[in-house]
VEXVEXKOL-300054 format. One record per residue (C-alpha): z, y, x. Coordinates in Angstrom, 2 decimals, m for minus. Layout:
BEGIN
pt w->Z, v->Y, u->X
...
END
This chain:
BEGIN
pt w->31.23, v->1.14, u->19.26
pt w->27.48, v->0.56, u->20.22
pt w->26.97, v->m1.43, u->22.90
pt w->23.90, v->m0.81, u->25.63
pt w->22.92, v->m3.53, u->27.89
pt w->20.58, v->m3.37, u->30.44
pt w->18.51, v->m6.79, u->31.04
pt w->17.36, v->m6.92, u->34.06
pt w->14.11, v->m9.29, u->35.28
pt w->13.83, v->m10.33, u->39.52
pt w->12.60, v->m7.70, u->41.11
pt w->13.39, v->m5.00, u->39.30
pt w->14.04, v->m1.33, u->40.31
pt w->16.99, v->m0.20, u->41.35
pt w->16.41, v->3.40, u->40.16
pt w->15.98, v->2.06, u->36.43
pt w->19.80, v->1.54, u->36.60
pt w->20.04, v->5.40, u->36.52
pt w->19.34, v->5.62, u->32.45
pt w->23.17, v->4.55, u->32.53
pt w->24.27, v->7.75, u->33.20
pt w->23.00, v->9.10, u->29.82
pt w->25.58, v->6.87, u->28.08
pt w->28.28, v->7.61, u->30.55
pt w->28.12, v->11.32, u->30.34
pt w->28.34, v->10.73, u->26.79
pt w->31.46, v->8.81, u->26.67
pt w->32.77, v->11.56, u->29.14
pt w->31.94, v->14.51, u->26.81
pt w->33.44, v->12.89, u->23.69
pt w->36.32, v->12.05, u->25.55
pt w->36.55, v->8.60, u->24.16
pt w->34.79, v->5.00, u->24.97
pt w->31.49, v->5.86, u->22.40
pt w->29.42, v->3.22, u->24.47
pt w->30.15, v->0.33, u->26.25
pt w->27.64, v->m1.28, u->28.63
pt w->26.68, v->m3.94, u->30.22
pt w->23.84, v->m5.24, u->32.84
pt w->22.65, v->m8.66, u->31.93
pt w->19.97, v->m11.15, u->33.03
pt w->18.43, v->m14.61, u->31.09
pt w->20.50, v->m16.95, u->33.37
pt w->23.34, v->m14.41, u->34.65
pt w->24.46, v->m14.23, u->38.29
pt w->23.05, v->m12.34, u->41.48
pt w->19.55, v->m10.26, u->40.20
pt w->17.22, v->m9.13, u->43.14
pt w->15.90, v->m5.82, u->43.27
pt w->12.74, v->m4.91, u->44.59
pt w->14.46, v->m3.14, u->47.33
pt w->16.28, v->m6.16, u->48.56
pt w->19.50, v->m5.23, u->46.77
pt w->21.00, v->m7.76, u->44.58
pt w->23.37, v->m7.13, u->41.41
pt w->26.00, v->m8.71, u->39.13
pt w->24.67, v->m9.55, u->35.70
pt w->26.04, v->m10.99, u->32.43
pt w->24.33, v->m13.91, u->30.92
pt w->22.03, v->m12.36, u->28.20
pt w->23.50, v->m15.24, u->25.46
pt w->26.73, v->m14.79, u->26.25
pt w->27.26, v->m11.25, u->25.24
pt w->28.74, v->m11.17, u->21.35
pt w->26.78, v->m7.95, u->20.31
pt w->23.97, v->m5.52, u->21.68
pt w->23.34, v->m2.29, u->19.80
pt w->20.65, v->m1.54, u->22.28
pt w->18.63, v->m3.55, u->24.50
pt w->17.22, v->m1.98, u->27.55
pt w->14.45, v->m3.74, u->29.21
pt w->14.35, v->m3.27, u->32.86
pt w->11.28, v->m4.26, u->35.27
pt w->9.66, v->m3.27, u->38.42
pt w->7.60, v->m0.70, u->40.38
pt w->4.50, v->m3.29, u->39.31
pt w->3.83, v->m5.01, u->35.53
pt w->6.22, v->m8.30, u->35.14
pt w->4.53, v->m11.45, u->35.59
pt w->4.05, v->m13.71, u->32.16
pt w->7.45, v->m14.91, u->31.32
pt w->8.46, v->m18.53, u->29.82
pt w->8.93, v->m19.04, u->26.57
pt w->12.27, v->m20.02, u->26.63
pt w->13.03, v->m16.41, u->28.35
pt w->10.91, v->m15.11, u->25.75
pt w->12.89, v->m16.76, u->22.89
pt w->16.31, v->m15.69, u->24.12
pt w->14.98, v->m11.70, u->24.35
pt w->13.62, v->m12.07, u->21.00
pt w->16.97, v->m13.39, u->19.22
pt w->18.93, v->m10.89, u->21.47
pt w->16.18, v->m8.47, u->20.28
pt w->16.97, v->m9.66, u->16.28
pt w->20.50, v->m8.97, u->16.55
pt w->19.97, v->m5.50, u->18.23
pt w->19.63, v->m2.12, u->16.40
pt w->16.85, v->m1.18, u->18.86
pt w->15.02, v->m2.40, u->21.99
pt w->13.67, v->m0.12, u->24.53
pt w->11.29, v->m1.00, u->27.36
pt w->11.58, v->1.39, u->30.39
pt w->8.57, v->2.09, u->32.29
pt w->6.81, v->m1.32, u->32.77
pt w->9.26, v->m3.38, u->30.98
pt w->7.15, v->m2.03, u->27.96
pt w->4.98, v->m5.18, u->29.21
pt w->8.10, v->m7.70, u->28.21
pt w->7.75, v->m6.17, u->24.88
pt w->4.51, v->m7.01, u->24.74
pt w->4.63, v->m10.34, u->25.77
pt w->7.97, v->m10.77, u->23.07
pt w->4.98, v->m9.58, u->20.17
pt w->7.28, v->m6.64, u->19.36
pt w->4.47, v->m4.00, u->19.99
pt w->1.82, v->m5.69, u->18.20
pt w->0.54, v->m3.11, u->15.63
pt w->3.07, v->m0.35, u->17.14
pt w->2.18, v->2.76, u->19.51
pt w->3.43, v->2.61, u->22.89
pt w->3.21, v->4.33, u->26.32
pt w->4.22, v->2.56, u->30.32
pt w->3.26, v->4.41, u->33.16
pt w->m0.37, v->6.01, u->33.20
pt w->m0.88, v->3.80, u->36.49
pt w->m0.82, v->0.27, u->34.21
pt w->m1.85, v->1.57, u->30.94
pt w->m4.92, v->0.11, u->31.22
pt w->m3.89, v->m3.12, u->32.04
pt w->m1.60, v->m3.06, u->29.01
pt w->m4.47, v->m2.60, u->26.47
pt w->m6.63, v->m5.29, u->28.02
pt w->m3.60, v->m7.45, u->28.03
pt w->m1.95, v->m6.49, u->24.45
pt w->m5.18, v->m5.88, u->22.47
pt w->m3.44, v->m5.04, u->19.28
pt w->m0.48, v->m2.57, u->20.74
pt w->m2.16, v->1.01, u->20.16
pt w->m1.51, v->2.15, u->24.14
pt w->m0.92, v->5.93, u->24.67
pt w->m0.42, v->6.67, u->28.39
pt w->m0.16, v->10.67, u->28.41
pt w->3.08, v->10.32, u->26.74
pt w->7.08, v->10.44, u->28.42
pt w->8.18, v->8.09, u->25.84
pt w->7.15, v->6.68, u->21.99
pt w->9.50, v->5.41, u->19.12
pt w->8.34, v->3.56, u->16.59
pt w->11.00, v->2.53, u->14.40
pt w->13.26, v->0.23, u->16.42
pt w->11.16, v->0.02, u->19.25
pt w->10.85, v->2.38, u->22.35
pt w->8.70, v->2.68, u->25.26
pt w->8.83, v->5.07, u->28.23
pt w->6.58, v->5.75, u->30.92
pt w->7.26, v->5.92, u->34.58
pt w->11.21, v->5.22, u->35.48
pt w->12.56, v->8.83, u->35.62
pt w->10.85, v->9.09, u->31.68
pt w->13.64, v->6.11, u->31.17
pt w->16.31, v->8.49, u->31.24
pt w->14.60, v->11.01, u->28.98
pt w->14.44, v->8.01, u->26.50
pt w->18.17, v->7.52, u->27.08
pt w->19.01, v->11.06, u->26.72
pt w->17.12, v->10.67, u->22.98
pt w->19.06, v->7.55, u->22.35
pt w->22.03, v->9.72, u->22.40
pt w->20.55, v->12.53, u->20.66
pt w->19.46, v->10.12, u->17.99
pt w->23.37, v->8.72, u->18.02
pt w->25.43, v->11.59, u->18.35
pt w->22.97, v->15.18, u->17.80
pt w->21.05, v->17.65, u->20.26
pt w->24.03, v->19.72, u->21.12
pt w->25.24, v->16.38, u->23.05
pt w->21.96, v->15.72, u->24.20
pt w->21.29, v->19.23, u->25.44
pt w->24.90, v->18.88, u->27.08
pt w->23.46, v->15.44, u->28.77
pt w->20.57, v->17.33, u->30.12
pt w->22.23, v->20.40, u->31.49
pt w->24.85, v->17.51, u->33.54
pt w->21.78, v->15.59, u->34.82
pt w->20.53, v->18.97, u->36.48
pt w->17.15, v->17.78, u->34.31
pt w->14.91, v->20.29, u->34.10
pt w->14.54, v->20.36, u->30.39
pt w->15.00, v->17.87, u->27.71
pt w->11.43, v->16.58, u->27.47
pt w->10.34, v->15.33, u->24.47
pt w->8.99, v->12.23, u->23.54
pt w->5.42, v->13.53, u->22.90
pt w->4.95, v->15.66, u->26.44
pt w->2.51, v->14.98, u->28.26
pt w->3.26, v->12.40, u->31.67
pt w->1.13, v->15.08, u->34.04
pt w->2.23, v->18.67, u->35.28
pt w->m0.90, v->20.88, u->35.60
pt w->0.66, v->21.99, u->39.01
pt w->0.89, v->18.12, u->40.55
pt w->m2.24, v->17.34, u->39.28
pt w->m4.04, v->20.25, u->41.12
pt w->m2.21, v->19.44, u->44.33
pt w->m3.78, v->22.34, u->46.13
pt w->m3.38, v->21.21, u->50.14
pt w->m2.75, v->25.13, u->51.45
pt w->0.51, v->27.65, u->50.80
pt w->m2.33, v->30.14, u->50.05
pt w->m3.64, v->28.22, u->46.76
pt w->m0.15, v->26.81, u->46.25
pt w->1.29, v->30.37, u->45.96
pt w->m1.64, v->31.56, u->43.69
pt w->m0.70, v->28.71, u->40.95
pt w->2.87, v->29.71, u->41.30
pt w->2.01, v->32.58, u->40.55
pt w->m0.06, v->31.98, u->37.73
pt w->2.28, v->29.83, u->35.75
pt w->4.76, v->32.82, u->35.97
pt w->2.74, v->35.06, u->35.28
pt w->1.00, v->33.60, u->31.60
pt w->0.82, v->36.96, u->29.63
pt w->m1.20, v->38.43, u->32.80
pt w->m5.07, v->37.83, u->32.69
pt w->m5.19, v->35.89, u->35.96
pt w->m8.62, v->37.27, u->37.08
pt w->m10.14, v->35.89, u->39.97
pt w->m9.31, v->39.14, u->41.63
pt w->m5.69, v->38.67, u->40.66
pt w->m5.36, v->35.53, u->41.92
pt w->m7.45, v->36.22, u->45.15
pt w->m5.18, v->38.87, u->45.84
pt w->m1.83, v->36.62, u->45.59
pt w->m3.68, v->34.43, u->47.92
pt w->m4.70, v->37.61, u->50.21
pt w->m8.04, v->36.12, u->50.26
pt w->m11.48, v->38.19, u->48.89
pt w->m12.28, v->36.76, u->45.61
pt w->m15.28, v->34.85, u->46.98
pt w->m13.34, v->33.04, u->49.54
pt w->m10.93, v->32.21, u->47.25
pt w->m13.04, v->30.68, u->44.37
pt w->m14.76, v->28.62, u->46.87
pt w->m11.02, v->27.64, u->48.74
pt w->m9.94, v->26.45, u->45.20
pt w->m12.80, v->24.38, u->44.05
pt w->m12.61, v->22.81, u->47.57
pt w->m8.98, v->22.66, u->47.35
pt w->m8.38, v->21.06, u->43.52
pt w->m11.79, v->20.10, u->42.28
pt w->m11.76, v->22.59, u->39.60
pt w->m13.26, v->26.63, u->39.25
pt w->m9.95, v->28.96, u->38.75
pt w->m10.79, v->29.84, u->35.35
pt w->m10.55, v->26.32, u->34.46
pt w->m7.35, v->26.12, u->36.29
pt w->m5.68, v->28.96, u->34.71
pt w->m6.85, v->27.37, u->31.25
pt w->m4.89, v->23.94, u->32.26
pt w->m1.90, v->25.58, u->33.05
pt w->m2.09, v->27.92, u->29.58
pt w->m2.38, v->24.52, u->27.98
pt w->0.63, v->23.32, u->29.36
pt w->2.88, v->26.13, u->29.05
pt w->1.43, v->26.10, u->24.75
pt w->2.06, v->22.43, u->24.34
pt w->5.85, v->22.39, u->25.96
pt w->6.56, v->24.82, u->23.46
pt w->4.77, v->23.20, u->20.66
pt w->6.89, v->19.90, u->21.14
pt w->10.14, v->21.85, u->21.78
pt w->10.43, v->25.24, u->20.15
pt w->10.32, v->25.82, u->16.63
pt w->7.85, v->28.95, u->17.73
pt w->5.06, v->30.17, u->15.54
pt w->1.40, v->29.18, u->16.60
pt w->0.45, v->33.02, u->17.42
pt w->3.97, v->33.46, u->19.46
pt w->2.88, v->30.37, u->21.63
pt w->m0.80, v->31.54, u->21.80
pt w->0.60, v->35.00, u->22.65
pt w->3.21, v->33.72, u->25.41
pt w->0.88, v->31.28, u->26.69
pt w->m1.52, v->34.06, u->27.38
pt w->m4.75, v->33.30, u->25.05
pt w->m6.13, v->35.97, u->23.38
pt w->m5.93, v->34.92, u->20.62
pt w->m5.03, v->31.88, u->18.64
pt w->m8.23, v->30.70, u->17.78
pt w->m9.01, v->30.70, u->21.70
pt w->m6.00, v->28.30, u->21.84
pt w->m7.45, v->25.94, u->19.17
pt w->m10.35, v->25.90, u->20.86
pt w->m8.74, v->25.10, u->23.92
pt w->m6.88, v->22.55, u->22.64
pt w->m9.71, v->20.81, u->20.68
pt w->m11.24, v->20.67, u->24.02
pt w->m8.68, v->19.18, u->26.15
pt w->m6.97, v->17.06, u->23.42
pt w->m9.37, v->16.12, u->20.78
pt w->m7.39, v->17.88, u->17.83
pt w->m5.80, v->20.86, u->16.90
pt w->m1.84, v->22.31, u->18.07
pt w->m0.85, v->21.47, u->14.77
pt w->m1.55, v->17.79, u->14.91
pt w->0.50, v->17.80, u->18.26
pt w->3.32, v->19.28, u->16.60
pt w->3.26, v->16.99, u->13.90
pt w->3.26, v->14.15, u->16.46
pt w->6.18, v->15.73, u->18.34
pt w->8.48, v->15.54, u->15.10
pt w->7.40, v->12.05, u->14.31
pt w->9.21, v->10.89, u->17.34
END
């Protein structure tokens, strides 16, 4: 019966709590007590959250076995902790089948030495900060959430329960994690290797007119989302759309429809099984060599290196 417990450090946030409902949704599904869990602390007692809140905890040396420790932290990188807290994650962290750091309690790994040498990913906001301060950890911020071996990382908190929901997947099989997923009302199951941006958020367009064109593109892939096309959706002339849109996002519509082409190719690289000329073709390139190209420009390698990555994880 593997046990999850979820270590909490002062000032965590509340919302990381939620990754508990992977396991609990499992349990419910099987019909039977798979998991047990448990939210634990160093010294036990009252926790603080960053919201004020406080909660119950377990002393971390007091529990008999972990199967999986969850590291929990805050909205902001945890401070340097002391080695005796240090010690007592790392011998919790021996006995363990796996350790996970959600979101910025990737940094506790770090300071235990268990990422030395090992890919990992925290929140794009602090990524930097994690390679100056963990020279040797190979950081890779565009990703939802990296496993290497016993070790997992996950970027911002909501990523933490797509790590939870591959926990389970790794435990018990997709159909249960797909069952998971469809519960949670989660979009998809994301994997591990997608990328921490949506094309749509990042463009951020401040009128309904733009807003509705983008819509309209990302439904519309297979179309060739001309200017005029797009203008039209808009009900704008093409030349006072164009200059809307630059104004608007930063970036020319062509460039824009290319991003979003780029997303729609690699979600289906990482989670269909999808031949590279089927994705090209959905994803509305002409061809796939105009998707390599793509992709060596926006990536730095080819779709088949991503996919390769994706099935690592």
């Amino acid at each position: 019966m593997p046990h999850i417990s979820m270590v909490l450090t002062p000032g965590f946030q509340f919302l990381a709590l939620g990754v508990q409902a992977a396991f609990e949704l499992a349990n419910a599904l099987k019909q039977e007590s798979y998991y047990t869990l448990s939210i634990a602390s160093i010294d036990g007692g009252p926790v603080l959250s960053s919201s004020g809140f406080a909660v119950p905890t377990t002393k971390l040396s007091d529990l008999d076995t972990v199967d999986t420790l969850l590291l929990l932290a805050g909205l902001v990188p945890p401070p340097q902790q002391d080695e005796a807290t240090l010690d007592t994650l790392r011998a919790t962290a021996r006995r363990a089948r796996r350790v996970a750091g959600l979101c910025t309690g990737s940094f506790l790994l770090g300071q235990m030495g268990l990422l030395d040498g090992r890919r990992a990913t925290t929140h794009w906001s602090y990524a930097r900060q994690m390679r100056e301060t963990f020279p040797h950890v190979r950081v890779e911020e565009d990703r939802i959430f990296i496993n290497e071996g016993p070790v997992w990382t996950s970027a911002g908190l909501t990523a933490g329960l797509d790590l939870a929901v591959a926990l389970v997947e790794k435990d018990l099989g997709r159909d249960m994690a797909s069952a998971i997923a469809r519960r949670l009302v989660m979009h998809h199951r994301r994997a591990g290797g997608q990328s921490q941006h949506s094309e749509l958020l990042e463009l951020a367009p401040s009128s309904d007119r733009i807003q509705k064109a983008l819509i309209h593109a990302k439904a519309h892939l297979s179309n060739p989302l001309t200017v005029d096309e797009l203008a039209d959706v808009a009900a704008l002339s093409p030349r006072q759309f164009s200059r809307a849109f630059r104004a608007e996002t930063g970036q020319t519509p062509a460039k824009a429809v290319e991003q979003i082409r780029l997303d729609a190719a690699r979600l289906m690289i990482e989670e269909t099984r999808h031949s590279f000329d089927q994705i090209a073709q959905q994803a509305g390139f002409i061809d796939l060599r105009r998707m390599r190209e793509a992709f060596m420009r926006q990536y730095g390698q080819p779709p088949q290196a991503l996919r390769r990555q994706a099935r690592a994880l």
